[in-house]
C-alpha positions as CSV (number, residue, x, y, z in Angstrom):
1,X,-5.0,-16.8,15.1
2,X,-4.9,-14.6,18.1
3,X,-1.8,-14.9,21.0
4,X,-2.3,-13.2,24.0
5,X,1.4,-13.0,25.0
6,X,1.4,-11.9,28.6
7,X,4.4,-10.4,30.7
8,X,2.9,-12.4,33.4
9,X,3.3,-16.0,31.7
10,X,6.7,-17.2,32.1
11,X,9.2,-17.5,29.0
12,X,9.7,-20.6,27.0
13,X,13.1,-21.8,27.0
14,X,15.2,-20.8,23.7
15,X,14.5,-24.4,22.3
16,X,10.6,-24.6,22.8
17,X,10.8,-20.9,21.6
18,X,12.6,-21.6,18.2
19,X,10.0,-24.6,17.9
20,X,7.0,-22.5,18.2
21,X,8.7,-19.9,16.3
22,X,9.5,-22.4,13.3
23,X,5.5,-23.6,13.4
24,X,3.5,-19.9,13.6
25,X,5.8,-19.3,10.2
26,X,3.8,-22.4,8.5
27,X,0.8,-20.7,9.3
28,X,-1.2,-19.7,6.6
29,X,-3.8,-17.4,8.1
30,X,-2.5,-13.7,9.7
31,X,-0.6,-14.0,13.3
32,X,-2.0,-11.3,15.6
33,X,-0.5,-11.1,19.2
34,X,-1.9,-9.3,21.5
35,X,0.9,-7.9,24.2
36,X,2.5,-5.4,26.5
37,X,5.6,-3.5,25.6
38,X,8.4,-6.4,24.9
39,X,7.0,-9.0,26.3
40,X,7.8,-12.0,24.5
41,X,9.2,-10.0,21.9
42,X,10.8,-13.4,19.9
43,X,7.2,-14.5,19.5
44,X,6.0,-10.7,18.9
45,X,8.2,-10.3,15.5
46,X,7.0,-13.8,14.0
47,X,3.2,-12.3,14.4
48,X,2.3,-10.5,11.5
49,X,0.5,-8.0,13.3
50,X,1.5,-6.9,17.3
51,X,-1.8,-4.8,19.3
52,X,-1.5,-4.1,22.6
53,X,-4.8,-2.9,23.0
54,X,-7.4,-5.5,22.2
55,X,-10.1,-2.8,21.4
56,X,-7.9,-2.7,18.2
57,X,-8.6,-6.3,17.2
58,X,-12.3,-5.9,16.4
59,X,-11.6,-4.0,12.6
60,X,-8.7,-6.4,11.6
61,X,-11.2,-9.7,13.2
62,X,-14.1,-8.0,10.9
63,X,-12.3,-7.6,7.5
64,X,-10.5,-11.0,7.9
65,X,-13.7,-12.8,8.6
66,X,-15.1,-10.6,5.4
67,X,-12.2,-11.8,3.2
68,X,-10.3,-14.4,4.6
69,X,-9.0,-15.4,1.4
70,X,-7.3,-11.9,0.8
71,X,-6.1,-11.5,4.5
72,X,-4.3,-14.5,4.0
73,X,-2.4,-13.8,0.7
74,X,-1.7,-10.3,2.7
75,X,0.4,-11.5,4.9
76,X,2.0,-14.1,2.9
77,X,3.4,-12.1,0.6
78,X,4.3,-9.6,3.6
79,X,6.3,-12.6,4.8
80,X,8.0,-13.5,1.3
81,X,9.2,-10.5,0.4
82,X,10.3,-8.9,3.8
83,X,13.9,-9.9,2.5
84,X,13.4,-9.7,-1.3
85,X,14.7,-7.0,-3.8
86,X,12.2,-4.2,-4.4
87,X,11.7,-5.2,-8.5
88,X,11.6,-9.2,-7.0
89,X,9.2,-8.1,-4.4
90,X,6.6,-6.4,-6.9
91,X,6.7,-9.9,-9.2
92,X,5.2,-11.4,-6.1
93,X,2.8,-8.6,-5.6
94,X,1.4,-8.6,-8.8
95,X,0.8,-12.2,-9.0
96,X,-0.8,-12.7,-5.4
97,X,-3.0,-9.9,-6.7
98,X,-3.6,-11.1,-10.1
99,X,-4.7,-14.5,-8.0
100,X,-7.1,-12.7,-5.9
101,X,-8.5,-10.8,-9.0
102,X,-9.7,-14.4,-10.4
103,X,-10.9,-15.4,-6.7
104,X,-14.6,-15.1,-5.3
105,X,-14.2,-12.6,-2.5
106,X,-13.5,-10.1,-5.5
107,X,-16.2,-11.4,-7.4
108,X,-18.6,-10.6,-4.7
109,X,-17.4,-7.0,-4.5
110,X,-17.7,-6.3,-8.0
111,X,-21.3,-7.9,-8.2
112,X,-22.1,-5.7,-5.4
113,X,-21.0,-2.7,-6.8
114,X,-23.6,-0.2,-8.0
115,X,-22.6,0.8,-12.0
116,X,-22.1,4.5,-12.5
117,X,-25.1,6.3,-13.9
118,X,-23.5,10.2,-14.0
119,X,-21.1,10.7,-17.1
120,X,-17.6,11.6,-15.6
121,X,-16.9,15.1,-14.9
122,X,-14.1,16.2,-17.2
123,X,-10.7,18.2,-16.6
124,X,-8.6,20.1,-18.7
125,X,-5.5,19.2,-19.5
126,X,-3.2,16.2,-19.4
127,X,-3.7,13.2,-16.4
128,X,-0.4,14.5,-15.4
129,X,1.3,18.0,-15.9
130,X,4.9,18.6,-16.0
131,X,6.6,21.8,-16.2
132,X,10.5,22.2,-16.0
133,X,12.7,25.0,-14.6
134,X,16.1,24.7,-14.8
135,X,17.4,21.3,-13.0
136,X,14.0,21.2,-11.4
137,X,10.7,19.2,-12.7
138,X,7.0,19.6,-11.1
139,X,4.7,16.8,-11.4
140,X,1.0,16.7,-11.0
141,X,-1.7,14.5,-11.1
142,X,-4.7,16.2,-12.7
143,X,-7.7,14.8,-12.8
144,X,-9.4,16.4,-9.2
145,X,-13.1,15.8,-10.4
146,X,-12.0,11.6,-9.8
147,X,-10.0,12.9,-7.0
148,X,-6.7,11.6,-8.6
149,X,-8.0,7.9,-9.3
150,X,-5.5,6.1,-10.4
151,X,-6.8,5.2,-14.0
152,X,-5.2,3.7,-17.1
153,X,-4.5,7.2,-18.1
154,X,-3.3,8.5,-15.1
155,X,-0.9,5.4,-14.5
156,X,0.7,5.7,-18.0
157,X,0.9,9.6,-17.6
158,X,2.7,8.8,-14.1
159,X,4.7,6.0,-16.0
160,X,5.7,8.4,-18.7
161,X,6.8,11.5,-16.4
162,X,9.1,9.2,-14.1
163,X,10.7,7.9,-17.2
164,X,11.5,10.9,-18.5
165,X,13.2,11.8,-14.9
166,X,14.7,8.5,-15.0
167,X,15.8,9.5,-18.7
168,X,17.2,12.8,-17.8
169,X,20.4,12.6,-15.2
170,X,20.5,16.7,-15.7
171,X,17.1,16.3,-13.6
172,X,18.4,17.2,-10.0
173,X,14.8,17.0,-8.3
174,X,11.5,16.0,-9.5
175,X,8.3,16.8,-7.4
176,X,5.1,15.3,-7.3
177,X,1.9,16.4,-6.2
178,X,-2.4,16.2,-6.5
179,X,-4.3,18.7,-7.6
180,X,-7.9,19.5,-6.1
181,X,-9.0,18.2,-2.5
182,X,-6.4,15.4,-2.3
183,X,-3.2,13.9,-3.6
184,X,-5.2,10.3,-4.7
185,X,-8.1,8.2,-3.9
186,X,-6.5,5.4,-5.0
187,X,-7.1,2.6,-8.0
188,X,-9.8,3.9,-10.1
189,X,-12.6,2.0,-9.1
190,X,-14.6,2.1,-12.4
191,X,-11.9,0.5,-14.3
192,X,-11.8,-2.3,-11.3
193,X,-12.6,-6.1,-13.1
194,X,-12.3,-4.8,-16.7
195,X,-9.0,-6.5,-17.7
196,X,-10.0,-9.6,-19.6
197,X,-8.4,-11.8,-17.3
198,X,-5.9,-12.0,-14.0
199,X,-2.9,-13.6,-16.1
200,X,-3.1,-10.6,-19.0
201,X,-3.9,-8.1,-15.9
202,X,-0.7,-9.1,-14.4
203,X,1.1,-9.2,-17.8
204,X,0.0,-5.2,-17.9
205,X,1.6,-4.8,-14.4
206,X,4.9,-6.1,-15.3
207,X,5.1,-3.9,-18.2
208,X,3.3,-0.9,-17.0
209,X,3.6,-0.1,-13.4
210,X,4.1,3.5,-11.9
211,X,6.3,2.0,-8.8
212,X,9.0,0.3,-11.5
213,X,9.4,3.4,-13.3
214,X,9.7,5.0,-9.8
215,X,12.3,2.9,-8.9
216,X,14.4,4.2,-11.7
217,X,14.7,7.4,-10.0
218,X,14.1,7.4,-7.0
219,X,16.8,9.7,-5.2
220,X,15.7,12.2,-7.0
221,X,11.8,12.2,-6.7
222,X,9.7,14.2,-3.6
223,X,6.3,13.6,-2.6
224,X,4.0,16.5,-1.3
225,X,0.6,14.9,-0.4
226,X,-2.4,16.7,1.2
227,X,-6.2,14.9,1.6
228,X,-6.5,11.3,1.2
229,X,-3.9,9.6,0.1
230,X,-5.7,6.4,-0.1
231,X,-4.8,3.0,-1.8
232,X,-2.1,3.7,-4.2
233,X,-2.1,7.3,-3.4
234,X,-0.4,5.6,-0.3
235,X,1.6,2.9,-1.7
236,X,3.8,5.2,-4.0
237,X,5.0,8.3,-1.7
238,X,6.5,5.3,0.3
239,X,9.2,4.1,-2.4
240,X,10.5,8.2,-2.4
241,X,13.3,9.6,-0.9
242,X,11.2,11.6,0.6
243,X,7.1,12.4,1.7
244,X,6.5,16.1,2.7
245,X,2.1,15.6,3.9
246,X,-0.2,18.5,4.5
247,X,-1.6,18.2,8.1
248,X,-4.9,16.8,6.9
249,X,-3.2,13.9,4.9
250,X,-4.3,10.8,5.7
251,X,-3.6,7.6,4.7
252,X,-5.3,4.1,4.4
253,X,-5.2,0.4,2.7
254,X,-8.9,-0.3,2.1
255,X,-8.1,-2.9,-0.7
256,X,-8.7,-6.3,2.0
257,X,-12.7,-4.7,1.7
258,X,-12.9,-5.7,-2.1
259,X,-11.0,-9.1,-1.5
260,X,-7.7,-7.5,-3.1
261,X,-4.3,-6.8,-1.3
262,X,-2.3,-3.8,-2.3
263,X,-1.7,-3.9,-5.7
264,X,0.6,-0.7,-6.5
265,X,3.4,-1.6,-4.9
266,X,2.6,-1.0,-1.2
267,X,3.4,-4.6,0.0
268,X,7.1,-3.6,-0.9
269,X,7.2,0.3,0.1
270,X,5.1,0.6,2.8
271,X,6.9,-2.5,5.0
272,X,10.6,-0.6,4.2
273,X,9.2,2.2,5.6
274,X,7.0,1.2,8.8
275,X,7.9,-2.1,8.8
276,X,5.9,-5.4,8.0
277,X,3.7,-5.4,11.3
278,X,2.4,-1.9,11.0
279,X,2.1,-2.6,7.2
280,X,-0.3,-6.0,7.8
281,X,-2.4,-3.8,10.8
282,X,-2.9,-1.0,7.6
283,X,-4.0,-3.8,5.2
284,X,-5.9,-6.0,7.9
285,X,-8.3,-2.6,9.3
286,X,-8.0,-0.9,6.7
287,X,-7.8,2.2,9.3
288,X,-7.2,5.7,8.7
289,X,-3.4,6.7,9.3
290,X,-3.3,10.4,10.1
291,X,-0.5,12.8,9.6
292,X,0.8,12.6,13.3
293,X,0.6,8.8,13.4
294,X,2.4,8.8,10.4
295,X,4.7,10.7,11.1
296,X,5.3,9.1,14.1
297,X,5.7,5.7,12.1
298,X,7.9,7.2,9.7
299,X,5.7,6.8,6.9
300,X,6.6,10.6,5.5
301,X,9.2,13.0,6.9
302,X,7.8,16.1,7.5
303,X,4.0,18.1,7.8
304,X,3.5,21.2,6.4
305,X,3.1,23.9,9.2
């Protein structure tokens, strides 16, 4: 549902504006207003996304008519968990995403998909290196020849370094980085559709998530990101204190394009740091945030001169 919501059109009255207010919230399908500055700003913040240039619209139209079914849950759980504890909020998460995982729109990308014929390229070493000096501790994720996929063994590497920050108080700052071209590409898309079903998927979530062992120690844990940072490699510098980016980071939600929704925690981080609106328009596109913009949003803190 589009709203053009024009400076020129006069105001509803406070009444007729909580009424319409009260109705776009049963909506099911994404709000997107199209308006100028503040204009009609009550109705602006009930939208789920706010453009004011309608050039903008034609990405976010495209991928919801591609996967309405994931656009919708988007913003839905957007919605529920706008107010929600962070460990509350991922519950949701995982369980609108478990739900999509079962639902056709994913299907069709995954029947779609063209099965690997090259044998993986290997690296040396552990998914994810630690070293230790003094109070200090260095992450990184190690696989650059999958461009930091997030795989089974890469998330229970991550899952076992934070831990062991978590587990340490002596541990005054822990910093995480990507080796090779980029910090992350994201959900390893190989191992995408190979749980045996959405219900044990999301069983695996709840007991094996990088962003809940994040949360255990989080004032204490730096991100310095460079490349794409794509997918989860987006969704879990947003829980950290704090997100140092390369000039050439970039950032970007693709998942609406294989019927999913964020599904490492970004419907939680990303909305506490840029807010739910700016958090949908990253979901719904699926654009490319660069540094500057992100920056700019608040997204990380600082670019690398």
């Amino acid at each position: 549902m589009v709203l053009r919501l024009e400076p020129a059109v006069r105001a509803l009255a406070p009444e007729q504006e909580a009424l319409v207010t009260r109705w776009l919230a049963r909506q099911a399908c994404p709000l997107i207003a199209l308006a100028e500055g503040t204009a009609h700003a009550t109705l602006q913040r009930a939208c789920d996304v706010v453009l004011a240039d309608a050039a903008d619209l034609g990405p976010v139209l495209g991928n919801i008519h591609h996967s309405p079914l994931a656009a919708m849950v988007l913003v839905q759980v957007l919605r529920a968990t706008e107010h929600l504890p962070v460990e509350q909020g991922l519950v949701v998460e995982s369980l609108a995403y478990a739900t999509l995982q079962g639902g056709p729109e994913f299907r069709r990308w995954l029947g779609g998909r063209v099965a690997r014929t090259r044998p993986r390229a290997g690296d040396s070493g552990p998914a994810v290196i630690v070293d230790r000096a003094g109070d200090d501790v260095e992450m990184c994720l190690n696989r650059p020849s999958r461009r930091n996929a997030l795989s089974v063994e890469m998330r229970d590497g991550l899952c076992e370094a934070l831990r062991l920050v978590a587990a340490d108080p002596s541990i005054r700052r822990a910093r995480l980085r990507g080796a090779g071209v980029c910090f992350s590409a994201g959900g390893d898309l190989d191992e995408f559709g190979t749980a045996p079903d959405p219900a044990t998927a999301h069983a695996v979530r709840s007991l094996q998530l990088p962003a809940a062992a994040l949360r255990e120690c989080i004032d204490r844990v730096e991100f310095h990101v460079h490349g794409a940072c794509i997918g989860a490699g987006a969704e879990l510098p947003a829980f950290a204190r704090r997100v140092q980016a390369a000039r050439d980071a970039f950032f970007q939600l693709p998942e609406i394009r294989l019927g999913l929704i964020p599904g490492a925690g970004g419907c939680i981080s990303l909305p506490r740091r840029i807010g739910r609106q700016r958090t949908a328009y990253m979901g719904l596109s699926a654009a490319r945030i660069d540094a500057s913009q992100a920056l700019a949003w608040g997204l990380i803190d600082a670019i690398d001169d």
